[in-house]
C-alpha positions in Angstrom: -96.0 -83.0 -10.0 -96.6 -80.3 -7.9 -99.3 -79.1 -5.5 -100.4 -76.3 -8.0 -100.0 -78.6 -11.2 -102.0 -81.3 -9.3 -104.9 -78.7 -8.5 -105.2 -77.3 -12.2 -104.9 -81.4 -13.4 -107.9 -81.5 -11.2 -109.7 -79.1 -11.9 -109.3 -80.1 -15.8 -109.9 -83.5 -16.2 -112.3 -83.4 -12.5 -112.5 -85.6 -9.4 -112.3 -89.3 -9.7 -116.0 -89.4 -7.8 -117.8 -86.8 -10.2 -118.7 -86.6 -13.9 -118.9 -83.8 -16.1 -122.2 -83.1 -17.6 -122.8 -83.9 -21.6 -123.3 -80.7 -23.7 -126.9 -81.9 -24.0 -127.7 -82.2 -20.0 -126.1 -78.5 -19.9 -128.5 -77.2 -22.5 -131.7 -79.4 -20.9 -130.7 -77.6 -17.5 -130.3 -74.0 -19.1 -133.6 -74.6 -20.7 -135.7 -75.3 -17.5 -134.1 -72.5 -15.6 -135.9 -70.1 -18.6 -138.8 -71.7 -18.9 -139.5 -71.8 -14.7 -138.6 -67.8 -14.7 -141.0 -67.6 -17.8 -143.0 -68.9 -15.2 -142.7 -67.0 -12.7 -142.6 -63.5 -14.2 -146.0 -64.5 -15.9 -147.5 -65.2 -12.6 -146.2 -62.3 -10.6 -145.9 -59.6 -13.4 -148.3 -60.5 -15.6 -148.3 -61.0 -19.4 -147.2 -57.3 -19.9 -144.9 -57.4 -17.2 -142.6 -60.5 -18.4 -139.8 -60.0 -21.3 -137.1 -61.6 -22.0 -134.5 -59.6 -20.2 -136.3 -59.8 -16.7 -136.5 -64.0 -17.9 -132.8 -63.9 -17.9 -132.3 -62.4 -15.0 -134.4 -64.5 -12.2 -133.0 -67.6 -14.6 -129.3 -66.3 -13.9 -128.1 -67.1 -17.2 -126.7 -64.3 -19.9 -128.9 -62.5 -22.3 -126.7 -63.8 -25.2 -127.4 -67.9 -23.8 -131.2 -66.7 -23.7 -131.2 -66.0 -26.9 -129.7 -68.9 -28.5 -132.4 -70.8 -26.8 -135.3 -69.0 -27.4 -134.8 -65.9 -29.4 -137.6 -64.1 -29.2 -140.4 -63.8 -26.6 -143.1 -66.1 -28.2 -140.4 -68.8 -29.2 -139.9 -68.9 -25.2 -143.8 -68.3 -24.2 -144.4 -71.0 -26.8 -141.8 -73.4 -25.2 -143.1 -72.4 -21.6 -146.9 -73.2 -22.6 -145.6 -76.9 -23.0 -143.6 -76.7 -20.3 -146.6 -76.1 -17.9 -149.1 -78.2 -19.5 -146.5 -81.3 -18.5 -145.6 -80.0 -15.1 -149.5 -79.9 -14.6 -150.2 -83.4 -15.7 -147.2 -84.7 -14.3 -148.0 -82.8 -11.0 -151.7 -84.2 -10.6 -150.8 -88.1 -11.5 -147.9 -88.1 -9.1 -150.1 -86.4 -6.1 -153.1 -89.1 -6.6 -150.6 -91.5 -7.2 -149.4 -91.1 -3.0 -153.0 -90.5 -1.9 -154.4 -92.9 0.9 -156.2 -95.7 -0.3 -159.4 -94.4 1.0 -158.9 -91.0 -0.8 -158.5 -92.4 -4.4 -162.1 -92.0 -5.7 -163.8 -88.9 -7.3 -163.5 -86.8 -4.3 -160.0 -86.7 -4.2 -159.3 -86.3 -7.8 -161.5 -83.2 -7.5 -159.1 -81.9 -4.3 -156.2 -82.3 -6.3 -157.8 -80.8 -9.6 -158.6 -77.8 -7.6 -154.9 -77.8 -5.8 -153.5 -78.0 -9.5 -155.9 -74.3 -10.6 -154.4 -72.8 -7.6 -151.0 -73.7 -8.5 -148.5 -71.3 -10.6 -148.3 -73.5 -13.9 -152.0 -73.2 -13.5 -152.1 -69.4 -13.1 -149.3 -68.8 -15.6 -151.3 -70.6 -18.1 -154.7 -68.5 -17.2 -152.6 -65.5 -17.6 -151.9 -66.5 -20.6 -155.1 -66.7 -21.8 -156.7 -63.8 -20.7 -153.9 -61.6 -22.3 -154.3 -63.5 -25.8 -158.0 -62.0 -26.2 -156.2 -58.5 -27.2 -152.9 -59.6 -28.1 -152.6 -60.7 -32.1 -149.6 -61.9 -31.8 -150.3 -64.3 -28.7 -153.6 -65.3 -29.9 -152.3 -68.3 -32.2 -150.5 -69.1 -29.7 -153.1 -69.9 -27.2 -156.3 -70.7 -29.4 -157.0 -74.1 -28.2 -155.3 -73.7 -24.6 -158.2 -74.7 -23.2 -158.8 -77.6 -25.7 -155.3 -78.7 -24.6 -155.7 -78.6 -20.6 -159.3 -80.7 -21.0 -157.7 -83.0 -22.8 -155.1 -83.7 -20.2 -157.7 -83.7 -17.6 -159.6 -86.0 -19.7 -156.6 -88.5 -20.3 -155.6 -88.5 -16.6 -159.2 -89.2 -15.5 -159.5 -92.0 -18.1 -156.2 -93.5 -16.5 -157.3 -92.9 -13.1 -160.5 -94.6 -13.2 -162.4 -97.2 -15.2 -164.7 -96.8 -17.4 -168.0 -95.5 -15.4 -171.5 -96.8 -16.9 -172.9 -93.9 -18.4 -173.8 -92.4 -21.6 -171.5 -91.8 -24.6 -170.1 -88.7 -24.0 -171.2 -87.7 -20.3 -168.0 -88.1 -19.1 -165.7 -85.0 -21.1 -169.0 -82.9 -20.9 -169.4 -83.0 -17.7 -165.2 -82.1 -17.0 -165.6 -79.6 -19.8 -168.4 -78.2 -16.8 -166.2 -78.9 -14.0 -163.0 -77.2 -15.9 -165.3 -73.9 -16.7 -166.2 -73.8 -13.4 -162.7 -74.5 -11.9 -161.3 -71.4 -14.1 -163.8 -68.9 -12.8 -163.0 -70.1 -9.1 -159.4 -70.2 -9.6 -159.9 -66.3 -10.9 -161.4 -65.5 -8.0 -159.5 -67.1 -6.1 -156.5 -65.2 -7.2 -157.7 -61.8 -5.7 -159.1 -63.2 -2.6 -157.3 -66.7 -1.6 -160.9 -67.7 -0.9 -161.1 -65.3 2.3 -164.7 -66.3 3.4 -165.1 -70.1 2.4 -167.5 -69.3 -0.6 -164.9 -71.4 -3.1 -164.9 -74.4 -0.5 -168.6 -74.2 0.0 -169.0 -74.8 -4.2 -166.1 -77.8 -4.4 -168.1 -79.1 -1.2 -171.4 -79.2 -3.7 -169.9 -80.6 -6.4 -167.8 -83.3 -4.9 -171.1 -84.4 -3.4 -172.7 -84.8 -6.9 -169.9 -86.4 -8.3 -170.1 -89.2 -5.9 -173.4 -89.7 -7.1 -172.7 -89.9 -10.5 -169.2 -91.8 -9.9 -169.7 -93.7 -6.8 -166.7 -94.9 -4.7 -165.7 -97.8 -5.8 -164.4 -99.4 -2.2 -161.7 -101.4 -1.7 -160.4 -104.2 -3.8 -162.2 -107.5 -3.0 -160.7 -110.1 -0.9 -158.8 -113.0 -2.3 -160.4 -115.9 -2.5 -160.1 -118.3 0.1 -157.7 -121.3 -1.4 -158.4 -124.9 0.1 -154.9 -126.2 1.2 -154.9 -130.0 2.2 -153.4 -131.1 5.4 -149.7 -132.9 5.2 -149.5 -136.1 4.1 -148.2 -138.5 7.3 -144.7 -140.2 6.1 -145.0 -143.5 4.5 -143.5 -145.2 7.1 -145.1 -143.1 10.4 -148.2 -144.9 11.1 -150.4 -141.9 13.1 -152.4 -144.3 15.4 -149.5 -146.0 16.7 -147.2 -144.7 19.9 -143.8 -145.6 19.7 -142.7 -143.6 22.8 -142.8 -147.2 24.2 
């Protein structure tokens, strides 16, 4: 065989040490290219801003593969609305997962919560939002958006920390608060990057009132202590007796 007939054998069949991705990982990959330009043109153009042409483009695939994904705008905001409210979820259980032992309490699930608003899935999805209040079309869309991301919150905190000892129902009211509150600083946010401190100053506050209401739990008790008896001499080795000599 020659050189050039080896090359093209090659490049046909591919090298012994690599494998060619199924149809289905090709589609998966295509998928989460569009749906992290969706992304990204809904955080730095807005909702007005984004189409599906300008999608295509930061994605790098053709306007004809965009299309047999997702072939029409709210087929792909649609898909992309998913898309963020996993990335989030994943996003905050992985971060408290790596957190120092001493950081895993209320404080630090309120740091990451406010890392996550600040975050683009975060702001994608408040763009969102604010553009379905005149937009018909998006509205359905987006009507219980906010339902959705309490819930996750909700869920994460109930995996993240037992069950604290208070009333029926204290618990998703008082995240339902902290959410509300989170949005309108995250908004601000947006314009200012929290230029003089004043957003700090408020997750300061509140982090201090949730560790009155959820204290820190500490750190895990200490085994108990287990008694372990002393060896047992040999049966034949009396211990009182010295047979150096």
């Amino acid at each position: 065989m020659s050189v050039s007939s080896r090359r093209r054998h090659s490049r046909r069949h591919g090298s012994s040490g690599s494998r060619r991705r199924t149809q289905e990982e090709r589609r998966s990959q295509t998928q989460q290219r569009l749906l992290d330009a969706t992304m990204q043109c809904l955080v730095e153009l807005g909702w007005s801003g984004t189409s599906t042409t300008e999608v295509a483009r930061r994605a790098g695939v053709s306007r004809g593969a965009q299309q047999h994904h997702y072939p029409t705008k709210m087929i792909l905001v649609a898909a992309a609305l998913e898309h963020l409210l996993e990335r989030q979820r994943l996003a905050y259980e992985s971060a408290f997962a790596v957190l120092p032992p001493e950081r895993r309490n209320v404080e630090g699930a309120l740091d990451l919560l406010w890392e996550v608003f600040r975050g683009s899935p975060a702001r994608a999805l408040m763009e969102l939002a604010v553009a379905a209040r005149t937009d018909d079309e998006l509205k359905p869309i987006c009507s219980n958006l906010n339902e959705r991301i309490l819930q996750v919150i909700l869920e994460t905190f109930e995996r993240l920390f037992p069950k604290p000892d208070l009333p029926d129902g204290f618990v998703p009211t008082m995240l339902r608060g902290v959410f509300a509150m989170f949005v309108g600083l995250s908004l601000q946010n947006a314009l200012d990057d929290d230029a003089e401190g004043h957003q700090e100053a408020v997750l300061t506050q509140v982090k201090s009132v949730a560790r009155l209401i959820i204290p820190d739990p500490g750190p895990p008790p200490a085994p108990e202590a287990v008694f372990t008896p002393p060896p047992t001499p040999d049966a034949d080795t009396d211990p009182d007796t010295d047979i150096s000599g």
